[in-house]
Every structure is written in structure tokens, then in C-alpha cells.
N, C-alpha and C positions, 0 to 999 in steps of 0.2 A: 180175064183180068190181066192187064197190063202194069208190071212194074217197071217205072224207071232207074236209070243206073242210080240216079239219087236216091228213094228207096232201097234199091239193094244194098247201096254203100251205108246207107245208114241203120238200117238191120245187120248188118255185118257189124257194124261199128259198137253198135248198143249191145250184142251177142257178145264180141272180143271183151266190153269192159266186164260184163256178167262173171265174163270167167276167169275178171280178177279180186271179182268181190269186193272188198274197201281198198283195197290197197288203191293210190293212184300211178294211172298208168300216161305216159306219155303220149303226143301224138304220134312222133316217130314210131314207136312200139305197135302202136295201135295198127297206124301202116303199115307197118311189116308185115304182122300179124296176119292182115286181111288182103294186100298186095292193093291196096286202095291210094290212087295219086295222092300225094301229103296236101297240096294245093285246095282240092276238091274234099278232104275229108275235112279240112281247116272249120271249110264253110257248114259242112255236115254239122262238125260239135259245137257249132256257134249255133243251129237251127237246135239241136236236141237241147242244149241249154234253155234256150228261150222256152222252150216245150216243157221243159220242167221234166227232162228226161237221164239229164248230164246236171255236172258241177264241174268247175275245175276250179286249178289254185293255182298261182303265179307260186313260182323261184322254185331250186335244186330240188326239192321235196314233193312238187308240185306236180302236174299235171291235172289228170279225166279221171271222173269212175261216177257210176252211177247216183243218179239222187234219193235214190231209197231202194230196197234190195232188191234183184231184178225178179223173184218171184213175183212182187208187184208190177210189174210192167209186164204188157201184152205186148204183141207182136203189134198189135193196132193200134197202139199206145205212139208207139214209133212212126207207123204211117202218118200217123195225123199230125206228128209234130213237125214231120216233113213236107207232106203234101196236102194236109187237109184232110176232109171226109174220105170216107173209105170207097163209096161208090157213090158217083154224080150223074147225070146227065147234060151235058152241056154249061156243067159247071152249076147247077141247080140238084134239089135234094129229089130220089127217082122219086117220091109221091106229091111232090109239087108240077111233076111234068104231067102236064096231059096230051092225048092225042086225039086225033078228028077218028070220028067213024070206027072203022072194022081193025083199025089200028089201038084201040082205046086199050085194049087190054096189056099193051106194052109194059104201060106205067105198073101194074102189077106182077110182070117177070120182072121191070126191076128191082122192085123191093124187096121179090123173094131172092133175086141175086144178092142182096144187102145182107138179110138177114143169113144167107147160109154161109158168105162169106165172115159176117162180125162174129156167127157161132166159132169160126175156126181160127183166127185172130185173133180174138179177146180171150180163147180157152189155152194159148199157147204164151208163155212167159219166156224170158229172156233166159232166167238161168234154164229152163227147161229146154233149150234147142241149146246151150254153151254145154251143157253135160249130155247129150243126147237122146232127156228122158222126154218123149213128148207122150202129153195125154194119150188115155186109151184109145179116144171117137176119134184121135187124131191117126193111130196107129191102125185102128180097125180101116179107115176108111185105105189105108198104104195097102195093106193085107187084100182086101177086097174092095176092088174102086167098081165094080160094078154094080153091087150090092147098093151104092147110094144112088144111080143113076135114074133119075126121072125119066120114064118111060110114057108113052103115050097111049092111047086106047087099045 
């Protein structure tokens, strides 16, 4: 899985508000916070608003914080408002892609890529990575990463 700096700035970004709960928090702030170009996050919270991930409010009072409490928002919640689906192939969904022949079985490692990665995104919320408390399947897998490793005959 590749994430662009886009994504990570903006999981950075959605985490930082998490872990200001309602209050609103500035852009400057935010950028400190996460050492993210002020420029390049601008555009960030203008994409997580559209997403329905942010709010903000104009004058002295005002600023960013989240649109509903961040235990509600997944980590994939923010991908998508960023980049789209979670895994593509050429920009199509993996079980729309097919292949010729002895290849054909592709289109099957990628959905199983899909689903193992939206298990692990969708189970991880925002305030749960801004306080450190990540799910257990999340922590099990930290503890023992080989225990989940697909092994072969």
C-alpha cells in the first residue's frame, strides 16, 4: 500500500483535530501541531470539508474541528475523502478488473487486499490513534505480525 504525502497530511490533519474534540482549532495550530506546509494543508481542509469529515467557521472564534465526534470517523473515512476508494486497479474497482489466462486469479488477490486492508481502516477511528488507544486486532497484529502472514503450501 502506498500512501501519498496527501493522505498522510491529511490523517495527520483529522488525528490533530480529534485531539481537540469541539473546541475549534486553527489552521496555523493545526500546522504546527503536525509540522504540515500551512499552503498544502489549506487545501487538505477544504478536501476533508467537502468529504464531510471537517467544518470550519470564519472570524476570531473560528477555525476547524471535526463534523461529528472522531470515534465516528475511520481512518478510511479520511482516505476516501482524500483520494477515493481505498484500493483500485488502474483507477477501476479490483473486481471489475479482469485478466487473460493464468493471470486471471489477480483480480482475486486484489480484493482480498481490499478487504484486509478496509478490515484495518474502518476498525481504527480518529480519536482512537489521537489518544493512542488502537483496537485490539490492531495491536495483536503490532505484537505478532507474523502470526497474520499468508503462507503458501
Amino acid at each position: 500500500m502506498r500512501l501519498s504525502a496527501r493522505v498522510d497530511y491529511a490523517l495527520r490533519a483529522a488525528v490533530s483535530l480529534a485531539g481537540y474534540g469541539d473546541q475549534w482549532v486553527s489552521a496555523e495550530q493545526i500546522a504546527e501541531d503536525q509540522a504540515i506546509p500551512r499552503k498544502f494543508l489549506e487545501s487538505i481542509l477544504l478536501q476533508l470539508r467537502r468529504g464531510g469529515i471537517a467544518v470550519s467557521k470564519r472570524g476570531p472564534e473560528g477555525g476547524h474541528r471535526l463534523a461529528r465526534p472522531g470515534e465516528q470517523i475511520s481512518l478510511a473515512d479520511v482516505i476516501r475523502a482524500v483520494d477515493g476508494p481505498l484500493v483500485g486497479v488502474r483507477g477501476e474497482r479490483p473486481e471489475e478488473v479482469t485478466y487473460p489466462g493464468s493471470a486471471r486469479a489477480l483480480t482475486n488477490v486484489w480484493v482480498a487486499l481490499r478487504v484486509n486492508e478496509r478490515n484495518i481502516l474502518e476498525s481504527v477511528s480518529l480519536t482512537e490513534v489521537a489518544t493512542d488507544r488502537l483496537p485490539n486486532a490492531v495491536t495483536k497484529l503490532l505484537e505478532d505480525p507474523d502470526a497474520w502472514v499468508v503462507r503458501g503450501p
